[in-house]
C-alpha positions in Angstrom: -15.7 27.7 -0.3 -17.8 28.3 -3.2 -16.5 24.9 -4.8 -17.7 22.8 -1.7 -21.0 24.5 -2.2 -21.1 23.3 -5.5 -19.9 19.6 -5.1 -22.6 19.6 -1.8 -25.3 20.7 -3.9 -24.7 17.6 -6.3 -24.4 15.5 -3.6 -27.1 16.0 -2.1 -29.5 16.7 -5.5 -28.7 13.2 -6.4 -28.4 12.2 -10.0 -30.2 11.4 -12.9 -31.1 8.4 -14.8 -32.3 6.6 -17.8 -33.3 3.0 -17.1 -34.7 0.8 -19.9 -37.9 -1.2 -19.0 -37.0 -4.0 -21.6 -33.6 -5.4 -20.7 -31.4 -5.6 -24.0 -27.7 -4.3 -24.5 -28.9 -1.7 -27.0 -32.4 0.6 -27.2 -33.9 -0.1 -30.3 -36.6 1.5 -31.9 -40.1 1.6 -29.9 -38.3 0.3 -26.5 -40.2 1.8 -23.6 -37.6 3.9 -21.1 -37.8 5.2 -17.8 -36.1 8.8 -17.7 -36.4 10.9 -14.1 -34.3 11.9 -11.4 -33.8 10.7 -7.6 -33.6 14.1 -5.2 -32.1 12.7 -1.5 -32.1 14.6 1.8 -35.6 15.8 1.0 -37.8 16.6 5.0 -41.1 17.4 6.1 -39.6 21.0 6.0 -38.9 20.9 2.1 -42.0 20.7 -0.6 -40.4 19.1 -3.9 -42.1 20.1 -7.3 -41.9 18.7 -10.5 -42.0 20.3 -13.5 -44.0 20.0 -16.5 -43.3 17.8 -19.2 -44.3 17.6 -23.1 -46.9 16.1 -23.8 -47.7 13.7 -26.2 -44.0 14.7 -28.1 -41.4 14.8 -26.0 -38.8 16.5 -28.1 -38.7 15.5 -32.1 -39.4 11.7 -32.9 -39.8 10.6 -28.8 -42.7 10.8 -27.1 -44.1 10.7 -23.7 -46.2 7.5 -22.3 -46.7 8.1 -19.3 -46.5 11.5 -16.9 -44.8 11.6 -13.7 -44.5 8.8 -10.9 -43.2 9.3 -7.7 -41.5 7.0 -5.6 -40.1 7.4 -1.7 -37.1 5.5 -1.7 -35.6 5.6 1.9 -36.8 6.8 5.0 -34.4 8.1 7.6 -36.7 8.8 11.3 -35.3 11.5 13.7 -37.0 14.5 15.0 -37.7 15.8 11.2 -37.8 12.9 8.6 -35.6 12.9 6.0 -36.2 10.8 2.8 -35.1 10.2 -0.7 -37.9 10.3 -3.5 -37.6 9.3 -6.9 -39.3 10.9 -10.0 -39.5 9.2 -13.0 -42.0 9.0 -16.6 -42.0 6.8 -19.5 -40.9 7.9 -23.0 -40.4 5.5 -26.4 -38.3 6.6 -29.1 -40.4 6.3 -32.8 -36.8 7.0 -35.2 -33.3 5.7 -35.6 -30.6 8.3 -34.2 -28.5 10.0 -31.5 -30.5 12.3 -28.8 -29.7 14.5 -25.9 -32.5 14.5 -23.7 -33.8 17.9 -22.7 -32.1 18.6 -18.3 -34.9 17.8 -15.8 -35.0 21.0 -13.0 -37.2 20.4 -9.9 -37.6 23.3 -7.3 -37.7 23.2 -3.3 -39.5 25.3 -1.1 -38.4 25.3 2.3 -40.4 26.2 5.0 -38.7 29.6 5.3 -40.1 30.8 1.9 -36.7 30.4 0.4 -36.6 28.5 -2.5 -33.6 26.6 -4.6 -33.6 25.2 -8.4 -32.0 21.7 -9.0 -30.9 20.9 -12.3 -30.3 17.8 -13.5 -27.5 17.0 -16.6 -29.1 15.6 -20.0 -28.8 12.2 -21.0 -27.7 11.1 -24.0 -29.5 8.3 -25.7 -28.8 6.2 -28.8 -31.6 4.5 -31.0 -30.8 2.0 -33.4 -32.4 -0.7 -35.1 -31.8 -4.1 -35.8 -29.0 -4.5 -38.6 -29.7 -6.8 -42.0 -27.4 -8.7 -43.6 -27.6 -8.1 -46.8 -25.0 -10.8 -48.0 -27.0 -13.7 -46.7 -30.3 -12.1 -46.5 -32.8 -14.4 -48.4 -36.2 -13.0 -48.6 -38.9 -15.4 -48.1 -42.8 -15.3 -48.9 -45.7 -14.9 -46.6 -46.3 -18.0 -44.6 -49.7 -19.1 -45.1 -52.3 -18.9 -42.9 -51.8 -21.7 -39.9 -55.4 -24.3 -40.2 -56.5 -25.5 -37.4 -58.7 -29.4 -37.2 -62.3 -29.0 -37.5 -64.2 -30.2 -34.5 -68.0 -31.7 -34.0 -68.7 -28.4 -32.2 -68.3 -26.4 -35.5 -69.7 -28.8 -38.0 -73.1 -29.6 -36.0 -74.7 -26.6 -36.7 -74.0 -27.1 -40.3 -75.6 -30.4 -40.9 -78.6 -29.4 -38.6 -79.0 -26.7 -40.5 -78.7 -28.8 -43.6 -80.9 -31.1 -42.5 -83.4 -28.5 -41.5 -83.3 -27.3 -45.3 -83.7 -30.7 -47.3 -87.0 -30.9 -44.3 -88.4 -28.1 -45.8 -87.8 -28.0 -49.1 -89.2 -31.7 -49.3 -92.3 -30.5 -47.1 -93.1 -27.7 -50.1 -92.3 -30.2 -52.9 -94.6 -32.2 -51.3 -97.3 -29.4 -50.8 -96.8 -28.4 -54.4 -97.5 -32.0 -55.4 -100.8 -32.5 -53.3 -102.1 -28.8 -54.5 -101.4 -30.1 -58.3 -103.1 -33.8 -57.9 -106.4 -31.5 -56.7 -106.5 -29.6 -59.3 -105.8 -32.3 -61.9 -108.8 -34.4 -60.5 -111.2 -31.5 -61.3 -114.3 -30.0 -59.4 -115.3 -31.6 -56.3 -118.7 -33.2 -56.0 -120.3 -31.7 -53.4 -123.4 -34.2 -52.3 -127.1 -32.1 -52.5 -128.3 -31.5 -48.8 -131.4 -33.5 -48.8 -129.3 -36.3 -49.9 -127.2 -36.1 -47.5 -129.8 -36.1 -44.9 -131.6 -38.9 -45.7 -128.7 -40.6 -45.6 -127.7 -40.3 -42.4 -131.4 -40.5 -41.2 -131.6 -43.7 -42.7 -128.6 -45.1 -40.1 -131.6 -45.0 -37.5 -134.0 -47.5 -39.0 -134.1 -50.0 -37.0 -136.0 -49.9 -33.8 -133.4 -51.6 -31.3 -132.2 -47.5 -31.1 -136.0 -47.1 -29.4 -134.3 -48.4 -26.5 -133.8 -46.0 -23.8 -130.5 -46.0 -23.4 -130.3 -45.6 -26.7 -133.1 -42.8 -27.7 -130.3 -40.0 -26.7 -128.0 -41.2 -29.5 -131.3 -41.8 -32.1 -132.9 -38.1 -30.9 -129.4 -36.0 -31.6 -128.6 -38.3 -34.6 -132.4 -37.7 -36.5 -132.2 -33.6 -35.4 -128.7 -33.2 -36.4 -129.1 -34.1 -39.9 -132.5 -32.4 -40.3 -129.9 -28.9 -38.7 -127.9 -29.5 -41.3 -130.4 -29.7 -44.1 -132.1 -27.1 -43.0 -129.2 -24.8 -42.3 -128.1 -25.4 -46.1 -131.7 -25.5 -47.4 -133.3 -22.4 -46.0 -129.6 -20.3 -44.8 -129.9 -20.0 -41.5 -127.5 -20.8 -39.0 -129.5 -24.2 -37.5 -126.4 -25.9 -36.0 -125.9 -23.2 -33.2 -129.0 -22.3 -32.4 -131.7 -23.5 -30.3 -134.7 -25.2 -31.0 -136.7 -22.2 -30.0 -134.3 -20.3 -31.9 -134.4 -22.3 -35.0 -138.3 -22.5 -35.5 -138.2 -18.9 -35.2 -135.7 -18.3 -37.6 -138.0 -20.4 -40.0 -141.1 -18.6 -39.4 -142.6 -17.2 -43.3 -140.7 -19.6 -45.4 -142.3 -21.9 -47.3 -143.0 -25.1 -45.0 -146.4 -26.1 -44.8 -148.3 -25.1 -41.2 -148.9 -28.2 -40.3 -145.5 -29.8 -41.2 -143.8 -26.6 -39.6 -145.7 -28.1 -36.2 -145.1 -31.8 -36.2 -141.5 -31.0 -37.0 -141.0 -28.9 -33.7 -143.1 -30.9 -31.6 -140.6 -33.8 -32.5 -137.7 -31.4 -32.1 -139.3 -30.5 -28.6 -139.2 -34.4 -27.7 -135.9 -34.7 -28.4 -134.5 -32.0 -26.1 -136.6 -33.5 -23.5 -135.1 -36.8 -24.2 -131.6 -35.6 -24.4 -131.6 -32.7 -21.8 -134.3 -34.1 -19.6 -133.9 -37.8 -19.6 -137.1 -38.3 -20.9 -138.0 -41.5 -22.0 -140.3 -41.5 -25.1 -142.7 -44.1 -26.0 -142.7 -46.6 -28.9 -146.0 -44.8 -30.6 -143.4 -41.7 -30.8 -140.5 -43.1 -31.9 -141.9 -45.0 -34.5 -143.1 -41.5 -36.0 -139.7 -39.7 -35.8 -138.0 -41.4 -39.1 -140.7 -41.3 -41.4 -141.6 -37.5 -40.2 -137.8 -36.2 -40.9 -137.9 -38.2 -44.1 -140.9 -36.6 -45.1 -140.3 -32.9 -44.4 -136.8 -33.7 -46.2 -138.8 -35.2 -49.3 -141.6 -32.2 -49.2 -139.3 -29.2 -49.0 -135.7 -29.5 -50.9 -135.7 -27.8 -53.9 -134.3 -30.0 -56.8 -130.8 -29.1 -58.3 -127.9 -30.2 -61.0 -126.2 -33.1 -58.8 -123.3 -33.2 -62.0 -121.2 -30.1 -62.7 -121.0 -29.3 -66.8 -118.1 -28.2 -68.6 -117.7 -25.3 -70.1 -117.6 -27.0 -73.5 -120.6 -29.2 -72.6 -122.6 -26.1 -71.4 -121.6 -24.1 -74.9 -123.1 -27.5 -76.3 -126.3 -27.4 -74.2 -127.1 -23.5 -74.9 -126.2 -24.1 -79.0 -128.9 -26.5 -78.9 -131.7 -24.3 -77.0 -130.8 -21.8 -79.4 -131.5 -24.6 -82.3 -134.8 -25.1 -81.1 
């Protein structure tokens, strides 16, 4: 009687099993394995639990990959359920050897409160590794590094980038030039102010700009050159001011009174010609030259037009002191 028990209890604890996830006639070193048990007749009046396993070392030199999965593997329906369930975890042996794996137990409660211990055989489990034959073993170097074609996508960026570089460098070789043909053509000459003025002034000589479509282009041209002059000649800032603003910048220098008036009655005239479309008469235009020319010619203040060098100047003072 107590024998059937036994053999009844194995049949219906099921057995265990070690299945290896990659399919080769021997379990080499780092093969991934499935190790669990299957427990069959299990009911909605039985609770199955699992133990505990090891955790990241499974016993010495195998270790564990994965924890418990839990499979139902058959169903059987009736007035209580019966069912077959499968428990199972990775492990991957890390050595060369012969193991027993540790006996798996899983406990059932039944609804009673009674409770029963199944206990599952070891398994053994053989590692090896793959054999070398040392009589015909040839030992070759490391291969070299596989090349692959180089394609337009690679190389673009490399000639643009090239390209980019020989552009710039020739743009500052270029810059260094120009900066170096400045200096080697010495100081600039800068053109005295009244000279300038009467220069442009004397663009406007002839009368045909009295016409009056004309006599907008002859006001601004005679005003701005007299701004200019007298923006460089007495340091005011002529060219954005106004007229009214401009004859009272100028107020105690040293114009005469009564060319300080004719000049801003003509400077009157001209806004009313250019902001008024007034048409001025020959009598006035025929003064407007020869008045700018002359406040030019009685005001500027005479100055070197040629620069000296510094050897010429040492000349100059050595003779001053001579004398």
């Amino acid at each position: 009687m107590k024998l059937l028990t036994v053999i009844l209890a194995m049949l219906l604890q099921g057995m265990p099993f070690l299945n290896q996830l990659q399919k080769r006639d021997s379990i080499l070193i780092a093969d991934q394995l499935e190790y669990g048990v299957t427990v069959d007749q299990a009911s909605d009046t039985v609770l199955v639990g699992w133990p505990q396993i090891a955790q990241p070392e499974f016993i010495k030199d195998i270790y564990t990959i994965s924890g418990w999965k839990i499979d139902t593997l058959n169903m059987t329906k009736g007035q209580i359920r019966s069912y077959s369930l499968k428990g199972s975890f990775v492990i991957q042996p890390f050595a060369e050897g012969e193991y027993e794996l540790p006996p798996l137990y899983v406990v059932r409660l039944h609804r009673d409160g009674s409770t029963d211990t199944l206990r599952f055989k070891s398994m053994p489990l053989e590692v090896t590794t793959i054999p070398i034959d040392t009589t015909t073993f040839v030992p070759h170097d490391i291969r070299p590094q596989i090349t692959y074609p180089v394609t337009f996508a690679e190389v673009f960026p490399w000639v643009l980038a090239f390209v980019g570089g020989v552009l710039l460098i020739g743009a500052v070789v270029c810059l260094i030039m120009i900066g170096g043909k400045r200096r080697n053509e010495g100081p600039v000459y800068r053109e005295p102010a009244h000279i300038t003025a009467l220069r442009k002034m004397d663009r406007y000589r002839s009368n045909k700009y009295w016409a009056p479509e004309k006599q907008k282009q002859f006001y601004s041209g005679i005003t701005d050159a007299l701004r200019e002059y007298i923006a460089a000649r007495y340091d005011v800032g002529a060219m954005e001011m106004t007229s009214a603003e401009m004859f009272h910048a100028l107020k105690g220098s040293d114009i005469p009174p009564g060319l300080y008036g004719e000049l801003k009655e003509l400077f009157e005239r001209a806004d009313f010609v250019k902001f008024a479309k007034y048409v001025a008469s020959d009598e006035e235009n025929a003064t407007v030259l020869p008045l700018g020319v002359r406040f030019v010619t009685e005001t500027y203040v005479p100055e070197e037009e040629e620069e000296i060098s510094p050897q010429g100047r040492n000349d100059k003072e050595e003779g001053r002191n001579d004398n």
